[in-house]
N, C-alpha and C positions, 0 to 999 in steps of 0.2 A: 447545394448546401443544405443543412440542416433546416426545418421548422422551428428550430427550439426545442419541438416540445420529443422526439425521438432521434437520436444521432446516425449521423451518417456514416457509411465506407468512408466514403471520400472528403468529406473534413476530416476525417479523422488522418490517413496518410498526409492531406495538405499538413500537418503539426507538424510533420517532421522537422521543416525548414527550420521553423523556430525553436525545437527542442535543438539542432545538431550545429548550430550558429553557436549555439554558448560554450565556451573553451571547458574541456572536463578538467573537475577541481585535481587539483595535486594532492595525493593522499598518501595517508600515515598512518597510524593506527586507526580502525574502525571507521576507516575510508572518509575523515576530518582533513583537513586539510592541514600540513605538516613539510617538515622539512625536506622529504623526500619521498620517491613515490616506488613501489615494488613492482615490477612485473608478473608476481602473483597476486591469487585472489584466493579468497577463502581463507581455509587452513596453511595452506602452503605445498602440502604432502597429501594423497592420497593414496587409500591401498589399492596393489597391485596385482600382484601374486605372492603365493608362497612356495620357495624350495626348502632343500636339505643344508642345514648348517653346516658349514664349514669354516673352518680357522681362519680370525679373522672379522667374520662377522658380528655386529653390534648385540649384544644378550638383552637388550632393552628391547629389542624388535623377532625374539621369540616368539612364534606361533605358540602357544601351549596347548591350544583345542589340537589342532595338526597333531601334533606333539604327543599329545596321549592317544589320539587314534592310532597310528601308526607305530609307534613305539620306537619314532627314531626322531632326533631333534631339526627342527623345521623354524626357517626364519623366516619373517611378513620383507616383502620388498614395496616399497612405495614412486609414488613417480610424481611429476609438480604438478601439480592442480590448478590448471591456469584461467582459469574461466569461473569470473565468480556468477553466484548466481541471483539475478534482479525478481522475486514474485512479488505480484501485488494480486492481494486482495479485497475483492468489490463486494461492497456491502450491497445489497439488492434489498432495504426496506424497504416498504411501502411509503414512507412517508419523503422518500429521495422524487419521486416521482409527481413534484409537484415547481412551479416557480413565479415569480411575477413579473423577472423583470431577466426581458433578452433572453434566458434559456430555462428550461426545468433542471433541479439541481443535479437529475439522473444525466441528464445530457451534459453536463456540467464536470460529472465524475467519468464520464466515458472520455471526454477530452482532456481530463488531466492524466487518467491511465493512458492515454498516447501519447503523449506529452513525453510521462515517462517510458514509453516502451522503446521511444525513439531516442532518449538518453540513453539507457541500456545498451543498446545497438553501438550505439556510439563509442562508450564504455569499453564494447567487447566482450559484454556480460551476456549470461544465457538465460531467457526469461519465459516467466511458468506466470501463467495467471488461476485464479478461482473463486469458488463465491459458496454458499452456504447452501450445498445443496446432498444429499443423501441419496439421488438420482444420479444428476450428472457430473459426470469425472473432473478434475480440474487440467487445464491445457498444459503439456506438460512441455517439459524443459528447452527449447531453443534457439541457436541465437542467428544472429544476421537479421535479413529483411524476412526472411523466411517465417524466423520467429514471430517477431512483431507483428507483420499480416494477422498470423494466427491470435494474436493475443485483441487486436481490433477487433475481428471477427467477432471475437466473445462479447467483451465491451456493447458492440454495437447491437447482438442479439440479446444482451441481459439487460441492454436499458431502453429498451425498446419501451416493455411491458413489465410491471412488477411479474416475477415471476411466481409461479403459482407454487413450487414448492422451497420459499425461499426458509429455510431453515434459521437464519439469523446469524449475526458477527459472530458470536461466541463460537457456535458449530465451527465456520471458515475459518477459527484462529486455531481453534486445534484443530483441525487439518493441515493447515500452514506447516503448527509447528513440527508436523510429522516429516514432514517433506522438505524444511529446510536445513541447512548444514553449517555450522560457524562459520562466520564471516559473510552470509550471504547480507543482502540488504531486501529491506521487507516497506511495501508500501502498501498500507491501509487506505482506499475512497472510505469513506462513513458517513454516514448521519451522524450529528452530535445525541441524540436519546440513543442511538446503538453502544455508543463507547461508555458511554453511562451504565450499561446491564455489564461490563470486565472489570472483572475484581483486579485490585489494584497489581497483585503478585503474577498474577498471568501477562501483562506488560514488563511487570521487571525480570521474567524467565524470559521472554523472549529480548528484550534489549540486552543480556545481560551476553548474549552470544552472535546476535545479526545489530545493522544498524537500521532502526526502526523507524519511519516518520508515520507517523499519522494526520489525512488530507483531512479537514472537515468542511464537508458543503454545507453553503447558507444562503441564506436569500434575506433580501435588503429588508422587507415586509417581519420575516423575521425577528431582527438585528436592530431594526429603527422604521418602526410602525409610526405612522403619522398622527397626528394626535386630533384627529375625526370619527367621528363614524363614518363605519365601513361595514357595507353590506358583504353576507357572507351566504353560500347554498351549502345546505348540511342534507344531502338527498334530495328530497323532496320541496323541503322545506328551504323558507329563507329567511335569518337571523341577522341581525345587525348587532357589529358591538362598539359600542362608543370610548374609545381607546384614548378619549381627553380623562374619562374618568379613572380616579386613581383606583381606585379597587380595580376596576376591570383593565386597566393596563399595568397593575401589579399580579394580575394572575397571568396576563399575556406574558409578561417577562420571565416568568416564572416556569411558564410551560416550553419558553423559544429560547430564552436567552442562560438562563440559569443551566442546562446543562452543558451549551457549552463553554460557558463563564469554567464550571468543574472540570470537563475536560481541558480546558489550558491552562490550570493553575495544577492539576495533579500528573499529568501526564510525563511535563519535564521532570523531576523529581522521582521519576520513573527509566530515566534513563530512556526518555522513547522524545523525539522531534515531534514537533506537532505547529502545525500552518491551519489555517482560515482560506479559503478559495469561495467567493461568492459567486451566484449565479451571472454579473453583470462582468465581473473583475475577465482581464486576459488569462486565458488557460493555462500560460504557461507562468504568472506571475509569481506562484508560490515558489518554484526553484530560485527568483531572483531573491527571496525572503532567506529559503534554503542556503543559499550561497552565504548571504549574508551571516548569516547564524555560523556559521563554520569557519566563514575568514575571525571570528571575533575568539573563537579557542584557540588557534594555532599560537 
């Protein structure tokens, strides 16, 4: 098992159990839960090939590039697009890489992306993970056990160690958005100061086509600091700040709690989900929030 403080392989597959115990929701539009549920995913239709028109065929699904190269009229064929597809992407700040209580929040965020990788699976979806990086590729699209493996793997090497060329949330989102496809479904790990640097219209373009949740890890120390002094190591050095007083535990809030006060007051409003998962809380507890939040639109 884990230290806390770097994630393991092998907690991470133990998730499974308790991601694939929970009955997948019934879904309707925008994969909410509804009156009835579709055997596709995504779009519905994907392109296929293109042949030569013939009588009969639908003029709305006219190739017209074809069309003009050739000089003779050519119709797009499509086929059901059955497999939707699950990416999450992992924020890799430096500031995830810290915690007080039971796990570091990085270890934290590797356990809820298996949480979800093992829903996915479950699902039937096909799952692509990545992270902010201009170096390494993002794990690209697969599903079954096969997939998942893969997508732990990641997890478990990028929260090891901040990684050194970790480009930041904003980079990872447009990457995302290049790579996913209507209908897909997108999970954001974050820091609450990462989701704080995306402009507001950049959550409402991507909610506005996939279904969006965004996780934010925290730590109790955080969220509800004791009201003591509390020694701190700043390098070398070592600083105490006394967090009975009000100034100094109005700047602590300020720095801990105010950003992600913003991100759950702006994000819904945005058409994006958004959960709290703390360093202490069970891994998989925010689905049980998730669920709840979806039985309450149907």
């Amino acid at each position: 098992m884990s230290d806390g403080i770097r994630p393991t392989l092998q907690e991470l597959i133990a998730l499974r159990a308790s991601a694939q115990r929970r009955p997948p929701a019934r879904r309707g539009r925008h994969s909410v839960t509804g009156p009835s549920a579709s055997s596709l995913r995504g779009r519905g239709m994907e392109y296929a090939e293109s042949r030569e028109y013939v009588a009969g065929d639908d003029v709305r699904h006219i190739d017209w590039r074809l069309t003009a190269r050739s000089g003779r009229t050519h119709t797009k064929l499509f086929q059901a697009e059955r497999e939707r597809l699950t990416l999450i992407v992992a924020d890799t700040s430096p500031l995830l890489y810290f915690g007080t209580r039971v796990r570091f929040k990085s270890v934290q965020a590797a356990r809820a992306g298996a949480v979800a990788a093992w829903q996915a699976v479950r699902d039937g979806d096909r799952l692509a993970i990545l992270r902010g990086s201009a170096t390494e590729a993002p794990i690209p699209p697969a599903s079954g056990t096969r997939g998942a493996l893969r997508v732990l793997d990641a997890l478990v090497r990028w929260y090891a160690n901040p990684p050194v060329d970790d480009l930041g949330l904003a980079f990872a989102l447009d990457h995302a958005a290049r790579l996913l496809r209507p209908g897909s479904r997108l999970l954001v790990l974050a820091e609450p100061h990462s989701v704080a640097g995306i402009p507001d219209t950049r959550w409402t373009a991507l909610a506005a086509h996939h279904d969006v949740v965004v996780l934010l890890l925290t730590d109790p120390l955080e969220t509800d600091p004791p009201l003591r002094q509390l020694p701190f190591a700043a390098g070398d050095r070592r600083i105490e700040l006394d967090l009975a007083s009000p100034g100094q535990r109005e700047a602590w809030q300020g720095e801990f709690q105010a950003p992600l006060e913003r991100a759950l007051d702006r994000l819904p409003s945005r058409g994006v989900q958004v959960r709290t998962l703390s360093t202490d809380a069970a891994s998989d507890a925010w689905l049980v929030a998730l669920g709840r939040a979806q039985s309450q639109v149907a």
